[in-house]
N, C-alpha and C positions, 0 to 999 in steps of 0.2 A: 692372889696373883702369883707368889712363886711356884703356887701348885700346877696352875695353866700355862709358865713357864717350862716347867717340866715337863709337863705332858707336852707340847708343843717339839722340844727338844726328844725328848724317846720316841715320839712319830717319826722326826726326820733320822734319826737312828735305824728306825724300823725302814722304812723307805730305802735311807740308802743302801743295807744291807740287802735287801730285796734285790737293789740294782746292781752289787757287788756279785749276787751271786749270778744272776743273769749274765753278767760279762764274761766272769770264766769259762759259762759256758761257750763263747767265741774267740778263744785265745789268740787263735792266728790273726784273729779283726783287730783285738786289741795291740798286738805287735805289730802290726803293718799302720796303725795310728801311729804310733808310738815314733815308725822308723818317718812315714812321710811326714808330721811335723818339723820331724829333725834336718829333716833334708829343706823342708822351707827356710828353717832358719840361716843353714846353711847358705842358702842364695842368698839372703838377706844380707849375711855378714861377705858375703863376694861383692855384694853391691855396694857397701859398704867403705869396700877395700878399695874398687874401684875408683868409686867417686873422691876420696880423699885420696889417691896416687895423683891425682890432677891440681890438689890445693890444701892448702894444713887446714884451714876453718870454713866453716857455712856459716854465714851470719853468726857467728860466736862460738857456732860448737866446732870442738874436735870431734877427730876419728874417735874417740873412747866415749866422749858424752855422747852421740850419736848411736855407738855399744849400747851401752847402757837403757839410751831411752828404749833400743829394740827388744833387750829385754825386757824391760818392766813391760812395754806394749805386750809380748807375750804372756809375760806372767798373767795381767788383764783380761789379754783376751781368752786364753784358756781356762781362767777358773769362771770367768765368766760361762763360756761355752759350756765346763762341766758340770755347774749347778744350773743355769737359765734355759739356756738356748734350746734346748730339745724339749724342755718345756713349751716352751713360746710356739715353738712351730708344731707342737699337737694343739696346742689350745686352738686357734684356729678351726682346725677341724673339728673339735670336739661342741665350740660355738656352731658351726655350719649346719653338721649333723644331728645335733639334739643330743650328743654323750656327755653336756656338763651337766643333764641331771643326776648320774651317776655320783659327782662331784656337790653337787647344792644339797644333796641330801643329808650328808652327812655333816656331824656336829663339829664342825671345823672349819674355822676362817678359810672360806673358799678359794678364796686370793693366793693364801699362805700354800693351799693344797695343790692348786693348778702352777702353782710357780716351781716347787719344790718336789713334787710327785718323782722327777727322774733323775740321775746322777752318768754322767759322760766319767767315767774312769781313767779311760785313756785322754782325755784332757785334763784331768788333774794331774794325773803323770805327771804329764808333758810341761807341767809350770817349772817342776825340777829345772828344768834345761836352761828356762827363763832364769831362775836365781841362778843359776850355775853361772850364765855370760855376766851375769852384772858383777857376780865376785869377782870372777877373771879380768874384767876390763878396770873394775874398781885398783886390782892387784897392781892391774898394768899401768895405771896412773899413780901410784902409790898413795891415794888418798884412802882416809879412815873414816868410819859414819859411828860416832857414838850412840850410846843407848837408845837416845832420847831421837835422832834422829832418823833409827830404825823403828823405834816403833811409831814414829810420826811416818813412815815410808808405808807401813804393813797396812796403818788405817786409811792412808790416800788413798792405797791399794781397792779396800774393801767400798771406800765411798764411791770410787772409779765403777766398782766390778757392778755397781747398785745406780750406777747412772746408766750405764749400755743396755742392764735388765730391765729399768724404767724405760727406755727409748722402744727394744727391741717388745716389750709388753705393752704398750702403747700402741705401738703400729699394730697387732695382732688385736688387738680389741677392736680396732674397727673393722672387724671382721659382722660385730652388731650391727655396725649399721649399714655394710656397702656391700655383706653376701659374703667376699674374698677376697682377703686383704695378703695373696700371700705374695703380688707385685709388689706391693707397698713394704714389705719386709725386707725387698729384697736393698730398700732404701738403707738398711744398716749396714751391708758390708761398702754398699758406698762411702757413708759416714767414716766408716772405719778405717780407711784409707787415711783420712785425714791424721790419723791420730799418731802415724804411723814417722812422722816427723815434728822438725822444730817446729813451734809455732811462730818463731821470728823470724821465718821464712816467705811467711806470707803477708798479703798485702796487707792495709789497716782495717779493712773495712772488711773484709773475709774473717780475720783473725779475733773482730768483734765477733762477729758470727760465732765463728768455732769457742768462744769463750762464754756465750749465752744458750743460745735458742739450740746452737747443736753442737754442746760442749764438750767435742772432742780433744781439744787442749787441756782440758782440764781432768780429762781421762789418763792422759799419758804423760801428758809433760810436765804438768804437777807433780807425781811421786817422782819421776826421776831428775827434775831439779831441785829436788830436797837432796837425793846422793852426792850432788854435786854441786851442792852449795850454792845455787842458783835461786833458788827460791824466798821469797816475800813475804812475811807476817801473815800480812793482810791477804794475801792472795791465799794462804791456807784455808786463812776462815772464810774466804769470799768459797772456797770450791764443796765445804763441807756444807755449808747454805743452800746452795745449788744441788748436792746430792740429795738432801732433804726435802726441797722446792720438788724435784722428779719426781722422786717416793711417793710425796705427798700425791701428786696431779696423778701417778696410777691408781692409787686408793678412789682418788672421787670418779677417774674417768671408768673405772673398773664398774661401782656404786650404779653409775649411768648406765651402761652398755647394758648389765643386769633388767632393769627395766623394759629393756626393748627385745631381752630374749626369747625366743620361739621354743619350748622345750617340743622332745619327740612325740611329747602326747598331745601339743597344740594341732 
Protein backbone atom coordinates (compact mmCIF):
# COMPACT_ATOMS: atom_id res chain seq x y z
CA UNK A 1 0.00 0.00 0.00
CA UNK A 2 2.56 2.78 0.74
CA UNK A 3 4.46 1.68 -2.28
CA UNK A 4 1.04 2.69 -4.50
CA UNK A 5 0.94 5.56 -2.27
CA UNK A 6 3.99 6.68 -3.55
CA UNK A 7 3.87 5.92 -6.78
CA UNK A 8 0.50 7.68 -7.06
CA UNK A 9 2.15 10.87 -5.49
CA UNK A 10 5.56 11.00 -7.91
CA UNK A 11 2.87 10.57 -10.96
CA UNK A 12 1.17 13.72 -9.80
CA UNK A 13 4.71 15.31 -9.34
CA UNK A 14 5.50 14.13 -12.73
CA UNK A 15 2.23 15.64 -14.19
CA UNK A 16 2.36 18.82 -12.51
CA UNK A 17 5.76 19.54 -13.41
CA UNK A 18 4.88 18.71 -17.15
CA UNK A 19 2.34 21.53 -16.55
CA UNK A 20 4.66 23.93 -14.83
CA UNK A 21 6.77 23.83 -17.68
CA UNK A 22 4.18 24.18 -20.32
CA UNK A 23 3.02 27.46 -18.59
CA UNK A 24 6.15 29.23 -18.69
CA UNK A 25 6.03 28.77 -21.83
CA UNK A 26 3.02 31.53 -22.03
CA UNK A 27 4.13 33.95 -19.46
CA UNK A 28 2.28 36.93 -20.64
CA UNK A 29 -1.19 34.44 -20.30
CA UNK A 30 -0.04 33.56 -17.03
CA UNK A 31 0.22 37.46 -15.85
CA UNK A 32 -2.85 38.73 -17.50
CA UNK A 33 -4.55 35.72 -15.21
CA UNK A 34 -2.96 36.62 -12.53
CA UNK A 35 -3.85 40.60 -13.10
CA UNK A 36 -7.87 39.85 -14.26
CA UNK A 37 -8.55 37.76 -11.14
CA UNK A 38 -7.38 40.46 -9.19
CA UNK A 39 -9.41 42.91 -10.71
CA UNK A 40 -12.60 40.52 -10.07
CA UNK A 41 -11.80 40.61 -6.62
CA UNK A 42 -11.34 43.96 -6.71
CA UNK A 43 -15.16 44.60 -7.85
CA UNK A 44 -16.09 42.15 -5.40
CA UNK A 45 -14.65 44.18 -2.47
CA UNK A 46 -16.43 47.70 -4.24
CA UNK A 47 -19.45 45.78 -3.90
CA UNK A 48 -18.84 44.94 -0.77
CA UNK A 49 -18.21 48.48 0.31
CA UNK A 50 -21.15 49.53 -1.30
CA UNK A 51 -23.63 47.44 0.04
CA UNK A 52 -22.54 47.78 3.70
CA UNK A 53 -22.18 52.07 3.21
CA UNK A 54 -26.25 51.47 3.26
CA UNK A 55 -26.31 49.17 6.67
CA UNK A 56 -23.78 47.82 9.37
CA UNK A 57 -25.14 43.94 9.13
CA UNK A 58 -26.87 41.42 6.52
CA UNK A 59 -28.65 39.01 8.44
CA UNK A 60 -25.81 38.75 10.98
CA UNK A 61 -22.73 39.45 9.06
CA UNK A 62 -20.62 42.42 8.95
CA UNK A 63 -18.70 44.13 6.36
CA UNK A 64 -15.54 42.08 7.47
CA UNK A 65 -17.28 38.52 7.78
CA UNK A 66 -18.76 39.19 4.46
CA UNK A 67 -14.56 39.92 3.57
CA UNK A 68 -13.70 37.09 4.78
CA UNK A 69 -16.20 34.76 3.33
CA UNK A 70 -15.16 36.48 -0.28
CA UNK A 71 -12.04 35.35 0.33
CA UNK A 72 -12.16 31.86 1.36
CA UNK A 73 -14.99 31.60 -1.70
CA UNK A 74 -11.70 32.57 -3.74
CA UNK A 75 -9.27 30.68 -2.11
CA UNK A 76 -11.99 27.61 -3.14
CA UNK A 77 -12.67 28.42 -6.10
CA UNK A 78 -9.31 28.79 -7.40
CA UNK A 79 -7.51 25.86 -6.10
CA UNK A 80 -10.44 24.13 -7.16
CA UNK A 81 -10.06 25.61 -10.80
CA UNK A 82 -6.37 24.81 -10.71
CA UNK A 83 -6.25 21.10 -9.93
CA UNK A 84 -10.01 20.10 -11.43
CA UNK A 85 -11.70 22.24 -13.68
CA UNK A 86 -9.46 22.04 -16.91
CA UNK A 87 -9.70 18.55 -16.34
CA UNK A 88 -13.31 18.22 -16.21
CA UNK A 89 -13.80 20.11 -19.32
CA UNK A 90 -11.37 17.95 -21.52
CA UNK A 91 -12.97 14.79 -20.18
CA UNK A 92 -15.96 15.46 -21.90
CA UNK A 93 -14.38 15.51 -25.04
CA UNK A 94 -12.13 12.89 -24.53
CA UNK A 95 -15.46 10.72 -23.54
CA UNK A 96 -17.11 12.09 -26.93
CA UNK A 97 -14.30 11.36 -29.25
CA UNK A 98 -13.02 8.10 -28.15
CA UNK A 99 -9.44 9.72 -26.56
CA UNK A 100 -10.12 8.01 -23.09
CA UNK A 101 -8.72 5.00 -24.51
CA UNK A 102 -5.50 6.65 -24.44
CA UNK A 103 -6.19 7.04 -20.58
CA UNK A 104 -7.91 3.15 -19.87
CA UNK A 105 -4.95 1.70 -20.90
CA UNK A 106 -2.73 2.52 -18.73
CA UNK A 107 -2.03 0.90 -15.36
CA UNK A 108 -3.67 3.78 -13.27
CA UNK A 109 -6.86 4.48 -11.45
CA UNK A 110 -8.38 6.13 -14.53
CA UNK A 111 -10.48 8.33 -12.32
CA UNK A 112 -7.39 9.49 -10.43
CA UNK A 113 -5.64 10.15 -14.05
CA UNK A 114 -8.46 11.93 -15.92
CA UNK A 115 -8.99 14.21 -12.81
CA UNK A 116 -5.56 15.16 -12.06
CA UNK A 117 -3.78 14.82 -15.65
CA UNK A 118 -3.58 19.10 -15.76
CA UNK A 119 -2.60 21.83 -13.25
CA UNK A 120 -4.04 25.77 -13.80
CA UNK A 121 -0.77 27.68 -12.40
CA UNK A 122 -2.05 30.80 -12.59
CA UNK A 123 -5.09 29.74 -10.46
CA UNK A 124 -3.07 28.48 -7.68
CA UNK A 125 -1.27 31.85 -7.78
CA UNK A 126 -4.19 33.45 -7.52
CA UNK A 127 -5.41 31.74 -4.08
CA UNK A 128 -2.46 33.89 -2.51
CA UNK A 129 -4.79 36.86 -2.85
CA UNK A 130 -7.56 34.89 -1.36
CA UNK A 131 -5.39 34.34 1.98
CA UNK A 132 -4.02 37.58 1.71
CA UNK A 133 -8.02 39.40 2.24
CA UNK A 134 -8.84 36.97 4.91
CA UNK A 135 -5.70 38.15 7.06
CA UNK A 136 -6.37 41.76 6.36
CA UNK A 137 -10.01 41.71 7.29
CA UNK A 138 -9.28 39.10 10.08
CA UNK A 139 -6.53 42.20 11.04
CA UNK A 140 -9.30 44.52 10.62
CA UNK A 141 -11.55 42.91 13.08
CA UNK A 142 -8.76 42.17 15.51
CA UNK A 143 -9.80 38.66 16.00
CA UNK A 144 -7.21 35.78 16.25
CA UNK A 145 -7.81 31.88 14.86
CA UNK A 146 -5.73 29.45 16.86
CA UNK A 147 -3.90 26.49 15.71
CA UNK A 148 -6.59 24.23 15.90
CA UNK A 149 -8.84 26.47 14.17
CA UNK A 150 -6.64 26.94 11.21
CA UNK A 151 -6.14 23.75 10.51
CA UNK A 152 -9.75 22.87 10.95
CA UNK A 153 -10.12 26.02 8.32
CA UNK A 154 -7.22 24.42 5.60
CA UNK A 155 -9.27 20.87 5.80
CA UNK A 156 -12.95 22.50 5.27
CA UNK A 157 -10.95 24.12 2.71
CA UNK A 158 -9.91 20.82 0.95
CA UNK A 159 -13.27 18.95 1.67
CA UNK A 160 -14.98 22.24 -0.17
CA UNK A 161 -12.33 22.06 -3.11
CA UNK A 162 -13.58 18.01 -3.34
CA UNK A 163 -17.20 18.77 -3.41
CA UNK A 164 -17.30 21.46 -6.45
CA UNK A 165 -14.77 18.49 -8.30
CA UNK A 166 -17.53 15.96 -7.38
CA UNK A 167 -20.33 18.33 -8.80
CA UNK A 168 -18.37 19.73 -11.85
CA UNK A 169 -17.15 15.63 -12.54
CA UNK A 170 -20.50 14.42 -12.22
CA UNK A 171 -22.01 16.70 -14.67
CA UNK A 172 -19.29 15.87 -17.33
CA UNK A 173 -19.77 12.21 -17.04
CA UNK A 174 -22.90 12.36 -18.46
CA UNK A 175 -21.35 13.16 -21.37
CA UNK A 176 -21.86 8.76 -21.57
CA UNK A 177 -24.92 8.82 -21.67
CA UNK A 178 -26.58 12.08 -23.55
CA UNK A 179 -23.37 12.64 -26.35
CA UNK A 180 -22.83 16.47 -24.65
CA UNK A 181 -22.96 17.52 -21.60
CA UNK A 182 -21.00 20.58 -22.01
CA UNK A 183 -24.69 22.71 -21.31
CA UNK A 184 -25.19 20.88 -18.37
CA UNK A 185 -21.69 22.02 -16.97
CA UNK A 186 -22.23 25.07 -17.60
CA UNK A 187 -24.84 24.44 -14.48
CA UNK A 188 -21.71 24.96 -12.09
CA UNK A 189 -20.86 28.42 -12.43
CA UNK A 190 -24.67 28.81 -11.75
CA UNK A 191 -24.24 26.79 -8.60
CA UNK A 192 -21.52 28.86 -7.76
CA UNK A 193 -23.07 32.04 -7.46
CA UNK A 194 -24.66 30.70 -4.69
CA UNK A 195 -21.80 30.08 -2.72
CA UNK A 196 -20.70 33.39 -3.04
CA UNK A 197 -22.76 34.69 -0.04
CA UNK A 198 -24.37 34.07 3.57
CA UNK A 199 -26.45 31.29 3.65
CA UNK A 200 -28.77 33.13 6.20
CA UNK A 201 -29.69 35.26 3.53
CA UNK A 202 -31.80 32.92 2.12
CA UNK A 203 -35.05 31.69 2.35
CA UNK A 204 -35.58 28.17 4.36
CA UNK A 205 -36.29 25.94 1.93
CA UNK A 206 -33.54 27.23 -0.73
CA UNK A 207 -31.01 27.13 2.05
CA UNK A 208 -32.01 23.26 2.64
CA UNK A 209 -31.29 22.87 -0.77
CA UNK A 210 -27.87 24.70 -0.89
CA UNK A 211 -26.96 22.59 2.31
CA UNK A 212 -27.88 19.02 0.77
CA UNK A 213 -28.48 18.21 -2.93
CA UNK A 214 -26.38 21.37 -3.98
CA UNK A 215 -24.19 22.01 -1.19
CA UNK A 216 -22.97 25.37 -1.89
CA UNK A 217 -23.29 26.62 1.81
CA UNK A 218 -21.28 24.21 2.90
CA UNK A 219 -18.64 25.00 0.26
CA UNK A 220 -18.03 28.44 1.38
CA UNK A 221 -19.71 29.38 4.43
CA UNK A 222 -18.45 26.54 6.39
CA UNK A 223 -14.58 27.29 6.46
CA UNK A 224 -15.23 30.77 6.91
CA UNK A 225 -17.50 30.57 9.72
CA UNK A 226 -15.00 28.59 11.56
CA UNK A 227 -12.61 32.21 11.21
CA UNK A 228 -15.15 33.79 12.67
CA UNK A 229 -16.36 31.81 15.16
CA UNK A 230 -19.64 31.19 13.86
CA UNK A 231 -19.62 27.71 13.29
CA UNK A 232 -21.25 24.40 14.93
CA UNK A 233 -19.70 21.10 16.06
CA UNK A 234 -22.05 19.38 14.37
CA UNK A 235 -22.29 21.19 11.31
CA UNK A 236 -18.35 20.36 10.78
CA UNK A 237 -19.04 16.70 10.85
CA UNK A 238 -22.35 17.08 9.11
CA UNK A 239 -20.05 18.85 5.91
CA UNK A 240 -17.05 16.37 5.97
CA UNK A 241 -20.00 13.45 5.65
CA UNK A 242 -21.35 15.17 2.70
CA UNK A 243 -17.73 15.71 1.04
CA UNK A 244 -17.29 11.94 1.24
CA UNK A 245 -21.15 11.12 0.20
CA UNK A 246 -19.88 13.33 -3.34
CA UNK A 247 -16.50 11.50 -3.59
CA UNK A 248 -18.17 8.42 -3.12
CA UNK A 249 -21.21 8.93 -5.82
CA UNK A 250 -18.20 9.98 -8.61
CA UNK A 251 -16.49 6.66 -7.92
CA UNK A 252 -19.77 4.58 -8.75
CA UNK A 253 -21.18 7.12 -11.17
CA UNK A 254 -17.62 7.22 -12.93
CA UNK A 255 -17.75 2.79 -12.64
CA UNK A 256 -21.15 3.16 -14.71
CA UNK A 257 -20.55 5.68 -17.39
CA UNK A 258 -17.40 3.26 -18.07
CA UNK A 259 -19.89 0.60 -19.18
CA UNK A 260 -21.53 2.46 -21.62
CA UNK A 261 -18.27 3.71 -23.37
CA UNK A 262 -17.79 3.80 -27.14
CA UNK A 263 -14.01 3.52 -27.47
CA UNK A 264 -12.46 4.89 -31.04
CA UNK A 265 -12.05 1.38 -32.29
CA UNK A 266 -15.87 0.66 -31.49
Amino acid sequence: MPTTIGKYFRLTGLMMKNCLVREMQFKSNFLVRLFTEFMWLVMQFIYIQVMYGQTGQIAGWTKWDMIILMGTNHVITQLFEGLFYENCTKLTDQIRQGDLDFNLIKPINTQFLVSLRYTDYSSMANTSVGLFIILYALRQMGMTVGLSGVLLFLVLVVNSVLIYYSILFSLSIWTFWIGRSNNLMELYWQFGQFSRYPGDIYPWLLRRLLMTIIPMLVVSNFPAKVLIHKMETGLVFYGFVLGLVFVAFTVWLWGKGLQRYRSASS
